[in-house]
C-alpha atoms as one frame of an Amber mdcrd trajectory, in Angstrom:
protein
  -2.414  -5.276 -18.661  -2.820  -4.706 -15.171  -5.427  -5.440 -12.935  -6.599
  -3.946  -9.612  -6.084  -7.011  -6.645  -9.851  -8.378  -5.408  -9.849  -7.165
  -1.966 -12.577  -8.937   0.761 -14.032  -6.829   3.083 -11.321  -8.344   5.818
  -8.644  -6.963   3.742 -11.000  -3.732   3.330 -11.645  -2.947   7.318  -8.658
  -1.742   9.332  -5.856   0.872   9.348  -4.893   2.713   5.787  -2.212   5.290
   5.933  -0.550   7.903   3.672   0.760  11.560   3.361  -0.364  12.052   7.142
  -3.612  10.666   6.658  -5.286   8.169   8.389  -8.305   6.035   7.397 -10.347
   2.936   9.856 -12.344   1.349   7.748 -14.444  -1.189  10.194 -16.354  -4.236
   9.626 -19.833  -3.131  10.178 -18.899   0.031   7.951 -18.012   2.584   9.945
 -15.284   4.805   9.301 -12.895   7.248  11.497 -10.471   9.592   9.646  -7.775
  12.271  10.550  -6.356  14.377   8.082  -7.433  12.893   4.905  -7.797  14.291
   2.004 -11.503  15.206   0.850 -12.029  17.717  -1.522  -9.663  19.689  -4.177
 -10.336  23.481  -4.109  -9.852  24.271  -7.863  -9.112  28.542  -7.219  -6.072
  27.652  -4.821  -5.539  24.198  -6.232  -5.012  22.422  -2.763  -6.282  19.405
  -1.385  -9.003  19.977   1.911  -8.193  18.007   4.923 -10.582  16.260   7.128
 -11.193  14.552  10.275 -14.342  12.808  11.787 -16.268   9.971  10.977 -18.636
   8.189   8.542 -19.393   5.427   6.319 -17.909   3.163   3.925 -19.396   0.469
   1.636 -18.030  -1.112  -1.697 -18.318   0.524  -4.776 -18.094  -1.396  -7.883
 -16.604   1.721  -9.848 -18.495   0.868 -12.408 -19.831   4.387 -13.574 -22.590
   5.208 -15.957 -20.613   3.958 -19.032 -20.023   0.921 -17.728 -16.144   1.147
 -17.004 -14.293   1.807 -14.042 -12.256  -0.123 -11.114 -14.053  -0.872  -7.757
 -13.159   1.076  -5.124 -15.049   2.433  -1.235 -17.144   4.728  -1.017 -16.709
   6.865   1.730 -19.416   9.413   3.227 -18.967  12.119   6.030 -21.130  15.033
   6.264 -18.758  17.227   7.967 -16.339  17.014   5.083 -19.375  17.342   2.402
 -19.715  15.177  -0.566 -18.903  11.360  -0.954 -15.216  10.646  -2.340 -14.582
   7.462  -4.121 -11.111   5.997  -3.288 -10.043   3.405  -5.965  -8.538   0.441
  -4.808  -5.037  -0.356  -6.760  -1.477  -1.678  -6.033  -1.041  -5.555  -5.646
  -2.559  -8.164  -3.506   0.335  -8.400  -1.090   1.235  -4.281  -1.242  -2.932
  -3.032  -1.986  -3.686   0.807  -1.959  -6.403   2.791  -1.807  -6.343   5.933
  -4.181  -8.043   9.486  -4.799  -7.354  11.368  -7.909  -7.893  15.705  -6.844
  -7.442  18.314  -9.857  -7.247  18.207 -13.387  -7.045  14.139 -14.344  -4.970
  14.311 -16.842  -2.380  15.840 -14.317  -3.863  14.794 -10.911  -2.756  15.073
  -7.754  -2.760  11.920  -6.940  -3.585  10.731  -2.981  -2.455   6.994  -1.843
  -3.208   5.258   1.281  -1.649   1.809   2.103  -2.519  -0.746   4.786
């Protein structure tokens, strides 16, 4: 069964990069962005781009039933609301991931440090 690596926040905070996109995730958690994906428009069925800055803390991904991986949150008010990006991958390859669309046929988004 796999498991999601346990990332600190030093192997949190730095450069993540994928499909164009790239995420700083800093120690005192701030966040600068440029072309990531933020939101899934369900009428064209595209992923929104972003770029600009925020926040980021830890999210335990633990929902209100109790399940879930942990993950960042990340916040920017320009780009609207909060996205969770779920960390995955391995401890020596670790990814940070966004599910947009329908989830049982997502379009799935991965950034990689």
């Amino acid at each position: 069964e796999y498991t999601p690596p346990t990332l600190t926040d030093a192997q949190l905070t730095g450069v993540w990069r994928g499909g164009g996109a790239e995420l700083r995730l800093s120690a005192d958690g701030r966040a600068r962005f440029s072309r990531l994906p933020y939101t899934y428009e369900l009428e064209s069925g595209g992923v929104d781009r972003c770029d600009g800055r925020g926040t980021w803390r830890r999210d335990d991904g633990k929902g209100p039933d109790g399940f879930g991986d942990p993950g960042i949150a990340l916040d920017a008010a320009s780009c609207g609301e909060q996205v969770i990006w779920t960390i995955g991958g391995t401890a020596k390859a670790p990814e940070l991931y966004v599910p947009f669309g329908d989830l049982d046929a997502a379009d799935l988004r991965i950034l990689t440090k």
